[in-house]
NUVEXZA-908072 format. One line per 4 residues: their letters; for each residue z, x negated, y of C-alpha. Coordinates in Angstrom, 1 decimal, decimal comma, m for minus. Layout:
A> Z:X:Y  ...
This chain:
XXXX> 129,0:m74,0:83,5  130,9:m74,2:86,5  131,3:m70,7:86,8  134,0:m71,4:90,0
XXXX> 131,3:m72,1:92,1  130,2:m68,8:92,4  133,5:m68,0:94,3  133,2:m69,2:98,1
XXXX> 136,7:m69,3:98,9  138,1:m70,9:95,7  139,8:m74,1:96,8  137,6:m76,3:94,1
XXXX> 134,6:m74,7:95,4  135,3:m75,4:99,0  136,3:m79,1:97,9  133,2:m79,5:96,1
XXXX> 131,4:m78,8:99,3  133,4:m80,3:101,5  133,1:m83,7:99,2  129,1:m83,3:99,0
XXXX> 128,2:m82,9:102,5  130,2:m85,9:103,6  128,6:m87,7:100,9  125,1:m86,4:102,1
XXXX> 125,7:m86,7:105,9  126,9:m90,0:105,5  123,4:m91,1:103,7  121,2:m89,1:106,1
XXXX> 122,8:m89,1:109,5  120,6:m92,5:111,1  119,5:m93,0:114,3  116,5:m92,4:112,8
XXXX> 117,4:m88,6:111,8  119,3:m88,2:115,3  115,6:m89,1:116,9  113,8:m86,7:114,5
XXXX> 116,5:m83,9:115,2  115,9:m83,9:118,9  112,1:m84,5:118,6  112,2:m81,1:116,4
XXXX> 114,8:m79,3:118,9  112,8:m80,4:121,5  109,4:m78,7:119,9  111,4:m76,0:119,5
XXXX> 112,6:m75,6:123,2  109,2:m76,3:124,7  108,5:m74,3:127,4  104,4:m74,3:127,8
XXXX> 104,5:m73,2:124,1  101,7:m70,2:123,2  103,4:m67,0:124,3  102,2:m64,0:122,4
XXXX> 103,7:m61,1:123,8  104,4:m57,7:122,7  103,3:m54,8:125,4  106,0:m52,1:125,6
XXXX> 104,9:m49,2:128,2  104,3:m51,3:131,6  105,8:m54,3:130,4  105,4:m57,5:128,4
XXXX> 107,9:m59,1:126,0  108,6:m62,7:124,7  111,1:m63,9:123,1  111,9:m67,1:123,9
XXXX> 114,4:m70,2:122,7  115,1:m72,9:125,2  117,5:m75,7:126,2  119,6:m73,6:128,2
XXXX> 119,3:m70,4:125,1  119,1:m72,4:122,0  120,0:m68,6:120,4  117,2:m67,7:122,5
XXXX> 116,8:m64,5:125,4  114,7:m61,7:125,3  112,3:m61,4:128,9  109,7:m59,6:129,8
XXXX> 107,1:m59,5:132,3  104,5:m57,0:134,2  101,8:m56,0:131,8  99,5:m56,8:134,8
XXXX> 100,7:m60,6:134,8  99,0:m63,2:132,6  101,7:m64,0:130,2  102,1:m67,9:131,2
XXXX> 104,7:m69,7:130,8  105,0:m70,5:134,4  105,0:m66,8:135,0  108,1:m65,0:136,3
XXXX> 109,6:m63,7:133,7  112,2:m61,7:133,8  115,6:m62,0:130,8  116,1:m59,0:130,0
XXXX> 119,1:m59,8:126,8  120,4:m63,0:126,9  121,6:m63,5:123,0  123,6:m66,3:123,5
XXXX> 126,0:m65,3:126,5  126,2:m61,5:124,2  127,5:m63,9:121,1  130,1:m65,9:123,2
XXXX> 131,5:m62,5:124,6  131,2:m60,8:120,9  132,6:m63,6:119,7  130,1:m63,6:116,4
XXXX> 127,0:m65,4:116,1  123,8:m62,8:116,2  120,3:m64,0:115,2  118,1:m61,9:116,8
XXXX> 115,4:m60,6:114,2  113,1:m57,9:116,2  113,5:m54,6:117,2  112,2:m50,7:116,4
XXXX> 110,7:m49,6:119,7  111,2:m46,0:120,2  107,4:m44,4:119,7  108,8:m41,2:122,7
XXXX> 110,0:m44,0:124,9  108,8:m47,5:124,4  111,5:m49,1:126,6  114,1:m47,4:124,4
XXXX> 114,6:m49,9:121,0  117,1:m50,9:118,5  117,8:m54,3:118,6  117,3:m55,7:115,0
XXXX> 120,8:m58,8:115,0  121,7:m60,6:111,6  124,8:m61,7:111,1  125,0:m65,4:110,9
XXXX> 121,1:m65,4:109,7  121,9:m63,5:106,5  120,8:m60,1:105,4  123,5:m58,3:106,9
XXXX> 122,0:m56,4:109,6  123,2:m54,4:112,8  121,1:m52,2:114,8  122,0:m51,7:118,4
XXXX> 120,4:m49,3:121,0  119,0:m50,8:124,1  117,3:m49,9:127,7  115,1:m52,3:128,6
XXXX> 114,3:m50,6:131,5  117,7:m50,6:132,8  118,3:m54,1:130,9  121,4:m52,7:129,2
XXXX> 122,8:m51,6:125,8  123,3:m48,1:125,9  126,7:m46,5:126,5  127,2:m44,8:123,4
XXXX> 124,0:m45,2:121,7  123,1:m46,4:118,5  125,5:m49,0:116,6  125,2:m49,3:113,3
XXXX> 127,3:m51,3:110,5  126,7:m54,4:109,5  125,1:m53,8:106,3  121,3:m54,2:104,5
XXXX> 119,5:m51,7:107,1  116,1:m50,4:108,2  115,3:m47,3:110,5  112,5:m45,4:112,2
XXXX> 112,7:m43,1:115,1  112,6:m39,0:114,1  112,6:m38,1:117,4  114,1:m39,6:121,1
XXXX> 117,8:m38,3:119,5  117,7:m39,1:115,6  116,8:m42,1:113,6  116,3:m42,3:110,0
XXXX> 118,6:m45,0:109,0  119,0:m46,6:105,5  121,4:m48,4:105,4  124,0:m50,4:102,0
XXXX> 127,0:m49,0:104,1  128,7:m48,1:100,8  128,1:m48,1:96,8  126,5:m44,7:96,8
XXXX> 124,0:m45,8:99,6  122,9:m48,9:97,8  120,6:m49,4:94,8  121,3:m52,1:92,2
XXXX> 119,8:m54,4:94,2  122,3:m54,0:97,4  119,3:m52,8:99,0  119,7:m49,2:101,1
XXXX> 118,5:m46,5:99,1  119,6:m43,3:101,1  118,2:m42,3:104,4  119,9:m40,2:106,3
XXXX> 119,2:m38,2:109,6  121,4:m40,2:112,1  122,6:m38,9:115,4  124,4:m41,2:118,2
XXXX> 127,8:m41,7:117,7  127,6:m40,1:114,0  129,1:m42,3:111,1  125,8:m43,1:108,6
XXXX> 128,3:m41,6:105,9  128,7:m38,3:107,2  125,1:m38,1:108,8  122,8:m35,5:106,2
XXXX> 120,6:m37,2:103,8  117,3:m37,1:104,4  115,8:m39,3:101,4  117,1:m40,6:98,2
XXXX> 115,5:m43,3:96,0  116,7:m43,9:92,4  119,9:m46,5:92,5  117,7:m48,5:90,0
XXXX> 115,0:m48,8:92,3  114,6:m51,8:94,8  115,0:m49,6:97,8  113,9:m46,2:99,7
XXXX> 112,5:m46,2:103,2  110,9:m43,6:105,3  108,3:m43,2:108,4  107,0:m41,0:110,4
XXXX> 103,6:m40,4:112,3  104,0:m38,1:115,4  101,8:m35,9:117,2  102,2:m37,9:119,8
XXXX> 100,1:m40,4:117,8  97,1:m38,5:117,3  97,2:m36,4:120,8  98,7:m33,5:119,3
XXXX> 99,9:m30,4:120,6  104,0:m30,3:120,8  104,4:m27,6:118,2  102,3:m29,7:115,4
XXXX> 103,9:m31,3:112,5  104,8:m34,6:112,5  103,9:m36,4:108,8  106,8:m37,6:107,1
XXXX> 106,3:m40,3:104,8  108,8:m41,8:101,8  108,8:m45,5:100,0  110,5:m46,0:96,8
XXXX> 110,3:m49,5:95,8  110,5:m49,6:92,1  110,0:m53,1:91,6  109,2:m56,1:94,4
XXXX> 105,2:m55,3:94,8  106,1:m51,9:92,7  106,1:m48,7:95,2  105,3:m45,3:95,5
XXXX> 104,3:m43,1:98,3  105,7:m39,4:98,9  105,1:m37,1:102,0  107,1:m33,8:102,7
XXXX> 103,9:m31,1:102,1  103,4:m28,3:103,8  105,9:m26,1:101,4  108,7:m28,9:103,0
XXXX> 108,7:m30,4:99,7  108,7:m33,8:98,8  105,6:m35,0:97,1  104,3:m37,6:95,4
XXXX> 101,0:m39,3:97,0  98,2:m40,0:93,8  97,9:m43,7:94,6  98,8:m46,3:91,9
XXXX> 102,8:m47,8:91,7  100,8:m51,4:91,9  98,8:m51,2:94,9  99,5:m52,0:98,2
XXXX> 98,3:m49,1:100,9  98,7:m48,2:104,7  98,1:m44,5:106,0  97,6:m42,7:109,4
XXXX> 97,0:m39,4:109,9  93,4:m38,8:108,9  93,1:m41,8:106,4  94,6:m43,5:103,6
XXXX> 93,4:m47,4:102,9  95,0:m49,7:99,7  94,7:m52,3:97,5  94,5:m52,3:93,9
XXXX> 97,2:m54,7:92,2  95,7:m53,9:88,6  92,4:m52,4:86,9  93,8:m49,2:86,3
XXXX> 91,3:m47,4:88,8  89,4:m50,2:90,3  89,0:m53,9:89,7  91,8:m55,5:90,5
XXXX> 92,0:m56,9:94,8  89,8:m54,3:95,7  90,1:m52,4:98,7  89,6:m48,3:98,6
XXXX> 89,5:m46,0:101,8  90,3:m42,5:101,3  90,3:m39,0:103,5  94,2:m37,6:104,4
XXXX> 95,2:m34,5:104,3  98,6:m34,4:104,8  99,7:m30,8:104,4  96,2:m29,9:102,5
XXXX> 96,3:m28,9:98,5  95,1:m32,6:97,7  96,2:m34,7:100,5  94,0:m37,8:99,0
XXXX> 90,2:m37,1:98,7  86,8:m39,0:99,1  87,8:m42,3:97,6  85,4:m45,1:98,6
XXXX> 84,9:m49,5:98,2  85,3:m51,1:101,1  85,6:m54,4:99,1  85,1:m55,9:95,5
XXXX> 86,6:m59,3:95,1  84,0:m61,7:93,7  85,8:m65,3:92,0  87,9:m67,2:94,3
XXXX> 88,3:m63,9:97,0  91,4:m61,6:97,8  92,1:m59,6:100,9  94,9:m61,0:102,6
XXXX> 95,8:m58,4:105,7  94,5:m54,7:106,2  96,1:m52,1:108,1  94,9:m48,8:109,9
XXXX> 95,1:m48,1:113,9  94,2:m44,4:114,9  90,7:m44,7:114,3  89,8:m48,0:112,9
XXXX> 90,4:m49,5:109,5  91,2:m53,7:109,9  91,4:m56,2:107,0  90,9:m59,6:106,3
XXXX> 89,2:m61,3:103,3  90,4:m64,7:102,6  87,2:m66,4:100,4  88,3:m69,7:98,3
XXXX> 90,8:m70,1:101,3  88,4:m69,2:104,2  88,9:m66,0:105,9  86,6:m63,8:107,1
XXXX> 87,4:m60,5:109,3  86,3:m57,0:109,0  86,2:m54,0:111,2  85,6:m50,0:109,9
XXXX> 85,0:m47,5:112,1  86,8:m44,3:111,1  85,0:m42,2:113,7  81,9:m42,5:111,8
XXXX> 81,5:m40,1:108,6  80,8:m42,7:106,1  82,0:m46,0:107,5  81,1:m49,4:105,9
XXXX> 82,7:m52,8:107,0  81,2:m54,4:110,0  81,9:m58,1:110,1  83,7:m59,9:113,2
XXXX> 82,5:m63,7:113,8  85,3:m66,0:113,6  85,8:m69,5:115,0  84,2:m71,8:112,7
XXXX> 87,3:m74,7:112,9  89,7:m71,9:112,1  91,3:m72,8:108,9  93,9:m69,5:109,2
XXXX> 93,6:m65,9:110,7  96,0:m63,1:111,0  96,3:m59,8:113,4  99,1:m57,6:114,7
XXXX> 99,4:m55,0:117,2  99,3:m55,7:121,1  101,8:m52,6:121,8  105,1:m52,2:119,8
XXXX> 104,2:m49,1:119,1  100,1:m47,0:119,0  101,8:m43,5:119,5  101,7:m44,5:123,3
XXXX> 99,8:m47,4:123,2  95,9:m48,2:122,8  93,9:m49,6:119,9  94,0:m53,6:121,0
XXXX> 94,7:m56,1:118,3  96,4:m60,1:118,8  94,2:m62,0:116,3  96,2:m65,5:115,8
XXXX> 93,9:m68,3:114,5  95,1:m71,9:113,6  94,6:m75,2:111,1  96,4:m77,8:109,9
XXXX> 95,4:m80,2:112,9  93,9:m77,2:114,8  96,9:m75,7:117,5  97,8:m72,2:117,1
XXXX> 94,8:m69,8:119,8  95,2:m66,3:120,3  93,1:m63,8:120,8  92,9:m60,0:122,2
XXXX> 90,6:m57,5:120,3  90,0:m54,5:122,1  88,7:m51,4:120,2  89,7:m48,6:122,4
XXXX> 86,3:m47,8:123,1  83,8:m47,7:120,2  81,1:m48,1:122,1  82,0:m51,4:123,6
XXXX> 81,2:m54,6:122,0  83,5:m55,9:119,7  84,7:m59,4:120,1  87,2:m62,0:120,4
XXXX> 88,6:m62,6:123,9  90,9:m66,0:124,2  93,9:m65,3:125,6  95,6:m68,5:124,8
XXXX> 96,0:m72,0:122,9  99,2:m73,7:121,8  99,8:m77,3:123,2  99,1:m79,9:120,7
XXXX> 102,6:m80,8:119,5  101,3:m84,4:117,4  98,2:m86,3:118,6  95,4:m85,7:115,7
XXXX> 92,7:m87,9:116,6  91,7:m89,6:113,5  93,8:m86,9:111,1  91,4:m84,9:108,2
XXXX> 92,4:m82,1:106,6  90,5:m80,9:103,3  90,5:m78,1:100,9  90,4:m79,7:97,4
XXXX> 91,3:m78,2:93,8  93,3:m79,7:90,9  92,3:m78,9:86,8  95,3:m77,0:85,9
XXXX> 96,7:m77,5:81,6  94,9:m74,3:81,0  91,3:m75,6:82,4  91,7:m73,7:86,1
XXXX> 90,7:m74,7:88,9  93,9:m75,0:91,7  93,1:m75,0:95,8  94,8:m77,4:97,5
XXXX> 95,1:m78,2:100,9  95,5:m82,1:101,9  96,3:m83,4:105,8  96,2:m87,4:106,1
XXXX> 98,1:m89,3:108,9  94,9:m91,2:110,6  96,0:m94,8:108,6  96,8:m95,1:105,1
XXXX> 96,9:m97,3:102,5  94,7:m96,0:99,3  97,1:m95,7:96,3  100,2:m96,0:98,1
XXXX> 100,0:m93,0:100,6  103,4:m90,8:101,0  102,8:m87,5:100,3  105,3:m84,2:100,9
XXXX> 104,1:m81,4:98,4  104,9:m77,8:99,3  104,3:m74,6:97,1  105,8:m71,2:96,2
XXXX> 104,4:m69,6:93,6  105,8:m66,1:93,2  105,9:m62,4:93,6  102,3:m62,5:94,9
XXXX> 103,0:m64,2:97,9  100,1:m65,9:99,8  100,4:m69,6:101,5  97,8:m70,2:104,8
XXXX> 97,0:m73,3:106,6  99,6:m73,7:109,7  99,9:m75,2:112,9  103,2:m77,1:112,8
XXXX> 105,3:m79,8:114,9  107,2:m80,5:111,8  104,6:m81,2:109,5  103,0:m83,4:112,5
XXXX> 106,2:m85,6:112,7  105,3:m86,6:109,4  101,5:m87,0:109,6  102,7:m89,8:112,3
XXXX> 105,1:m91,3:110,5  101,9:m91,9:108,3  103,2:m89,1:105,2  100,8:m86,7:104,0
XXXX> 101,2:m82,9:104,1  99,5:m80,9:101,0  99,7:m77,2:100,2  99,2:m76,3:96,8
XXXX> 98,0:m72,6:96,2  99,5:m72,0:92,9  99,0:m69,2:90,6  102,2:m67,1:90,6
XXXX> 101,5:m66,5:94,7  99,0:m63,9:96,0  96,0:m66,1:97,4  93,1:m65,4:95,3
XXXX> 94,5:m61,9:94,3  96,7:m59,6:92,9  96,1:m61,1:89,0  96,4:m64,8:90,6
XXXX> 100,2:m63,7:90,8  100,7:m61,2:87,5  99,2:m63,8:85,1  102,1:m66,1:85,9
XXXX> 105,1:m63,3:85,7  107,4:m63,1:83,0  106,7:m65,2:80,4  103,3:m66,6:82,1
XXXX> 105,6:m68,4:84,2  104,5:m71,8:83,2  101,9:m71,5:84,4  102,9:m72,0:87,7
XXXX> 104,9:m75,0:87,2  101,8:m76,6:85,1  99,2:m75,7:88,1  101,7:m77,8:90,6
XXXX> 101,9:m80,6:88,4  98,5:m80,6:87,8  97,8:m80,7:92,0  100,4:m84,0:91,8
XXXX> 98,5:m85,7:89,2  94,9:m84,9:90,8  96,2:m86,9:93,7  96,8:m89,8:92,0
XXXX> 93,8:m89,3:90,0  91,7:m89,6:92,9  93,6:m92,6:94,5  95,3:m91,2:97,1
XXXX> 99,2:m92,4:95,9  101,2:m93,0:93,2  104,1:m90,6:91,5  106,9:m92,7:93,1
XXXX> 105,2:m91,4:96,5  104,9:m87,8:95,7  107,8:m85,7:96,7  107,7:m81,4:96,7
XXXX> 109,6:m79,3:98,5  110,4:m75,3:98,2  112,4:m72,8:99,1  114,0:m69,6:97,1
XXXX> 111,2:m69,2:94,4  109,8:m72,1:95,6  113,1:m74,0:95,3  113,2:m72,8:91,5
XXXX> 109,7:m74,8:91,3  110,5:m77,7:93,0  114,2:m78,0:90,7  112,0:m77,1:87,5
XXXX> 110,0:m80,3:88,6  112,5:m82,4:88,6  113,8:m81,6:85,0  110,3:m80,8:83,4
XXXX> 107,9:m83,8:85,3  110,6:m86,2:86,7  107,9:m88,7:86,1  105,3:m87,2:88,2
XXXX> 107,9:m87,2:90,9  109,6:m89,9:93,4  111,6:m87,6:95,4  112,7:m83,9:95,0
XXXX> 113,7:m81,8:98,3  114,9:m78,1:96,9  116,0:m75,3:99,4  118,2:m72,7:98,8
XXXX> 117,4:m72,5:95,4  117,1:m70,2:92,3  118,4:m72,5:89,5  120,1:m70,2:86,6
XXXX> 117,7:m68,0:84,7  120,8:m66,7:82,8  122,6:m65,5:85,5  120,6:m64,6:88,7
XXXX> 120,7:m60,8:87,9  124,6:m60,9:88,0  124,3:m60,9:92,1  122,7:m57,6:93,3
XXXX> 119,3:m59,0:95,4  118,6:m60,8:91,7  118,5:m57,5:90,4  115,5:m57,3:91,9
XXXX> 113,7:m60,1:90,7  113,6:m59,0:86,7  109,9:m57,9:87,1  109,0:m61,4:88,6
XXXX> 111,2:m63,3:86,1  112,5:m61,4:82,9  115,7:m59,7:82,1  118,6:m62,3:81,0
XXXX> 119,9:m59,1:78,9  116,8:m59,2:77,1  117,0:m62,3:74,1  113,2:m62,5:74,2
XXXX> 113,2:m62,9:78,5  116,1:m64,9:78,4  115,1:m67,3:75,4  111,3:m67,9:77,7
XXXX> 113,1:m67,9:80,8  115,5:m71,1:79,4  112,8:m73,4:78,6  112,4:m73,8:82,6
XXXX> 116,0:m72,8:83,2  116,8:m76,5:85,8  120,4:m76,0:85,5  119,9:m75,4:81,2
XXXX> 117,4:m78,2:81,5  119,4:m81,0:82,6  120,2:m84,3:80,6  122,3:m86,9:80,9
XXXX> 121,6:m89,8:82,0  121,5:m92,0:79,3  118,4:m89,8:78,2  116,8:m89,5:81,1
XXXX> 116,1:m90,9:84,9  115,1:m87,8:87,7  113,7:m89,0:90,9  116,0:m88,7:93,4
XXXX> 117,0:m85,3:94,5  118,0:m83,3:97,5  119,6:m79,5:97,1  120,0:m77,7:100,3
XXXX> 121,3:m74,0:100,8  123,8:m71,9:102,9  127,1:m71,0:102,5  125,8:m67,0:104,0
XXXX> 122,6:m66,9:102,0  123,3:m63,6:100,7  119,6:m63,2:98,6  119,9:m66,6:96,8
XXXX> 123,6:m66,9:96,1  124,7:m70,6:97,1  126,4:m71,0:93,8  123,1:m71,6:92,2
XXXX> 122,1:m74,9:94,4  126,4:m75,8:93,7  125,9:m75,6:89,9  123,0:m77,6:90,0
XXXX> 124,3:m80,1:91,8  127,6:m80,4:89,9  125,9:m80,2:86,7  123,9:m83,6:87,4
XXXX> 126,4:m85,5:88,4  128,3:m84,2:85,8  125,6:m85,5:83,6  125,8:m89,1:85,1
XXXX> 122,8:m88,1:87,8  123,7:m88,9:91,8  121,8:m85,7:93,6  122,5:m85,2:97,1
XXXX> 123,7:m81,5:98,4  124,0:m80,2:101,5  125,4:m76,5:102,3  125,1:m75,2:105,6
XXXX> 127,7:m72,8:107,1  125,2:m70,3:108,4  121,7:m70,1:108,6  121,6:m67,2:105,4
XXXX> 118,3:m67,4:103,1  115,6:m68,2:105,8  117,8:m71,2:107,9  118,4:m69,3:110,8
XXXX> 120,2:m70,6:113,6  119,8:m72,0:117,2  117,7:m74,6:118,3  119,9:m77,5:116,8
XXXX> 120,7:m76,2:113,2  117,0:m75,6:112,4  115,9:m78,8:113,9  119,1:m80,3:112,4
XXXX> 118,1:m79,1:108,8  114,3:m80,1:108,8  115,6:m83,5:110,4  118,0:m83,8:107,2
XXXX> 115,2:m83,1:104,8  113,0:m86,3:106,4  115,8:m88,5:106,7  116,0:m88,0:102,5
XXXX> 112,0:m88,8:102,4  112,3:m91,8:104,9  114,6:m93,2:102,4  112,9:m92,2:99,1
XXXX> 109,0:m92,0:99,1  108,4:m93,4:102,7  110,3:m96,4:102,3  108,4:m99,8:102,0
């Protein structure tokens, strides 16, 4: 079915593209979308926004967007300054003037600070937003690239730091270093100035495997002496959520670590901590703590529960500093926060008070790297209607008391007096019970209330309450926000995802129709008011909405979307999805897999009326192939349907851009609602 859509620079394809975004630009393009577009770009650019830095040796980074950088600059302030942003910061890259003079447009997407000198990084830049990746050495110190340092090809890429001379870098440079998914399977021992193909390999996952990585744990982490071992560690990544763990022994072999492929697991260098996916040891979602030895006999010993999931709970976030164990439990959508002391010889999980209004909590390190850093934790809590605070946890001294110290609070970006947010749950076809999250604008009219409807659903990934301008444009333009926590994503544990892989998939889609329908059950709107929006997976979802419950539906907003079940394996990153989805290759797969199938599911017209629909993707989206979100769109209106498509030039899979194209997009999307389910 319009199989010349998967070509980019076919002349019908380009055409079809051309002829669709006119068509859409014309509908959507109001004054009223040119005042939501610089409202958004505007939220985007503000400059008292909640800065939460990133300590690297004496110094504190931010990256920051603004008016002047809508591509944004990368500053940096004394670690001894409050990081305000009033303060005097410092630019240290400024990403737009480096595009104009490369000529290319660079999204900036992190950066591997150097664990021997945490000034030295690698500048993480996509190309365009896609998944095309170049890593580029730079002095922060000295505010410059370095002469002759790393610069890698642009190609699917991740690196650590061996030592201040080599990275590991994997990288799809070529067919050999790529698995089947396009992802970089080889790692290889990179010097500066060395081409990745000639550099000696280092690592090699399977080419049917997702991808290989490597990392490494220094002396310097533990205060070692120079002449110790550093600990070597190797990820294959059989499947997405599907992994196991190798270390080079003490022989200089390569072994396997004895934790399960489906489990999720962080180590340092005395301790091993992971999550069970399935029951094959231990109930599934529970956490286990182990001793590490990692050039002893049996480098895993000791095993011990640090939690067992009851109904409703899953951990959400754990990780291991030097000498603390941190993870968060996230109970019927409530999180609670847990500390373990590793210095103690049988440690049990010590409970860290929370905020009571916080709806949302997550954690990452204060220094880019603990090797030279110290054990202090940014703790980010935030609601619906509740601004994003931050806060530093500081457990460098075990004796100290262990707390929460505010450090900062986002401005309010929508005014949310009178505005309720509640955590509700839907009857799914099945007889379970769905979480839901509902926001209401302050005035609304019972049974006629607007509501946008966002969910995922797959590959065990977790939604959270969050803070966002966006979502409060629409509150005040009197819309709803809900977020439905549907089986297929990871929120109340591993089996909340695997029940609704492969041929469970259904599941899914019945558990976010069932949310729909408990909202007009209880009186808050009607279908014609109900729109859903998604992206990638979630797109898929949202698409198999509007060709499996157009009823239940008065407006559909899909995002780069996955669309043909038949044929998403034929581009390498679907490759990867076949343990989420099915095989196409398989009859049995492909026969369950095209009874959702939106682009095998549409019918004409004179069968059937779909709520109005809105497909949205990007010409460089290089994960979801834009060809899907074409087909669909030219097989409606080849069925007698008028969808609405809009392909961006850039942006790849997530939307990336500067400050106008992501407020641009978002601005589109509303434009579509304020003429479908927000329209009197």
């Amino acid at each position: 079915m319009n199989l010349f859509l998967e070509t980019d620079d076919d002349q019908n394809t380009i055409a079809f593209v051309t002829e669709q975004n006119s068509k859409s630009d014309r509908q959507f393009r109001t004054p009223e979308f040119e005042k939501d577009r610089d409202a958004l770009k505007a939220m985007i650019e503000r400059e008292d926004r909640l800065i939460v830095p990133v300590r690297r040796g004496k110094w504190l980074f931010d990256f920051h967007r603004s008016k002047d950088n809508p591509l944004g600059i990368w500053r940096r302030l004394p670690g001894n300054i409050e990081p305000r942003h009033d303060a005097t910061w410092e630019t240290v890259f400024d990403f737009d003037a480096f595009c104009l003079k490369e000529g290319k447009r660079w999204i900036y997407s992190g950066a591997i600070t150097s664990p021997y000198e945490p000034t030295r990084v690698l500048l993480i830049l996509s190309d365009g937003g896609s998944d095309q990746l170049r890593l580029l050495e730079f002095n922060t110190e000295t505010k410059t690239i370095v002469e002759g340092g790393f610069d890698t090809p642009t190609a699917r890429a991740h690196a650590t730091w061996l030592s201040p001379d080599e990275i590991a870098y994997f990288g799809s440079v070529d067919e050999f270093s790529a698995t089947r998914s396009g992802w970089p399977r080889v790692g290889r021992i990179l010097k500066r100035g060395a081409d990745p193909k000639d550099a000696p390999i280092l690592f090699e996952a399977g080419k049917d495997d997702v991808y290989g990585a490597a990392s490494v744990i220094d002396p310097l982490f533990w205060g070692g002496k120079p002449d110790e071992r550093k600990i070597e560690f190797f990820t294959v990544g059989h499947e997405i959520g599907k992994a196991s763990v190798h270390i080079r022994n003490a022989s200089g072999e390569i072994e396997r670590l004895d934790l399960p492929v489906e489990s999720d697991s962080d180590l340092n260098h005395t301790h091993a901590i992971w999550r069970a996916k399935t029951g094959e040891r231990y109930p599934t979602g529970t956490l286990i703590l182990q001793d590490f030895h990692p050039f002893g006999a049996e480098p895993l010993t000791n095993p011990r529960v640090l939690f067992s999931p009851k109904d409703g709970q899953s951990v959400s976030q754990f990780t291991l500093l030097k000498t603390w164990a941190v993870f968060i439990v996230v109970d019927r959508m409530v999180p609670k926060f847990y500390l373990v002391d590793l210095t103690k010889p049988d440690p049990t999980p010590e409970e860290l008070p929370l905020p009571e209004e916080l709806q949302t909590v997550g954690f990452r390190m204060f220094d880019a790297d603990l090797t030279l850093g110290e054990e202090i934790l940014t703790v980010i809590g935030q609601g619906f209607l509740l601004p994003s605070s931050s806060f530093r946890l500081d457990l460098t001294d075990h004796n100290a008391k262990r707390e929460l110290v505010p450090t900062g609070t986002s401005p309010a970006y929508f005014d949310a007096e009178g505005m309720t947010s509640e955590l509700l749950e839907a009857i799914s076809e099945d007889g379970t019970r769905v979480p839901y999250h509902i926001t209401l604008p302050r005035n609304w009219t019972k049974g006629e209330l607007p509501v946008l409807m966002y969910g995922y659903g797959g590959f065990g990934v977790s939604l959270s309450p969050v803070y966002s301008g966006a979502y409060g444009m629409l509150l005040e333009q009197g819309g709803a926000f809900v977020q439905a926590y549907i089986r297929g994503g990871g929120e109340l544990g591993p089996d909340w995802h695997t029940v609704a892989k492969g041929k469970g998939r259904h599941k899914a889609f019945e558990d976010f129709v069932a949310v729909a329908r408990d909202l007009v059950k209880r009186g808050y709107t009607k279908p014609s008011r109900i729109a859903c929006n998604g992206g990638s997976n979630g797109g898929l979802l949202t698409a198999v909405m509007a060709t499996r419950y157009p009823d239940d539906f008065g407006a559909v907003w899909t995002s780069v979307p996955v669309i043909d079940m038949s044929r998403f394996h034929i581009f390498p990153a679907g490759r990867a999805w076949m343990d989420e989805y099915g095989n196409p290759d398989v009859v049995d797969d492909l026969n369950a897999m095209l009874t959702y199938s939106p682009l095998h599911q549409v019918k004409p017209k004179s069968e059937i009326t779909y709520p109005p629909i809105y497909i949205e993707s990007s010409t460089n989206d290089d994960r979801v192939h834009p060809s899907h979100a074409r087909r669909f769109a030219k097989r409606l209106i080849d069925a007698g349907h008028e969808p609405f498509f809009r392909e961006y030039g850039s942006g790849g899979h997530g939307g990336a851009g500067d400050t106008s194209e992501m407020a641009e997009r978002r601005a589109m999307g509303y434009s579509f609602l304020r003429q479908t389910i927000m329209r009197d």
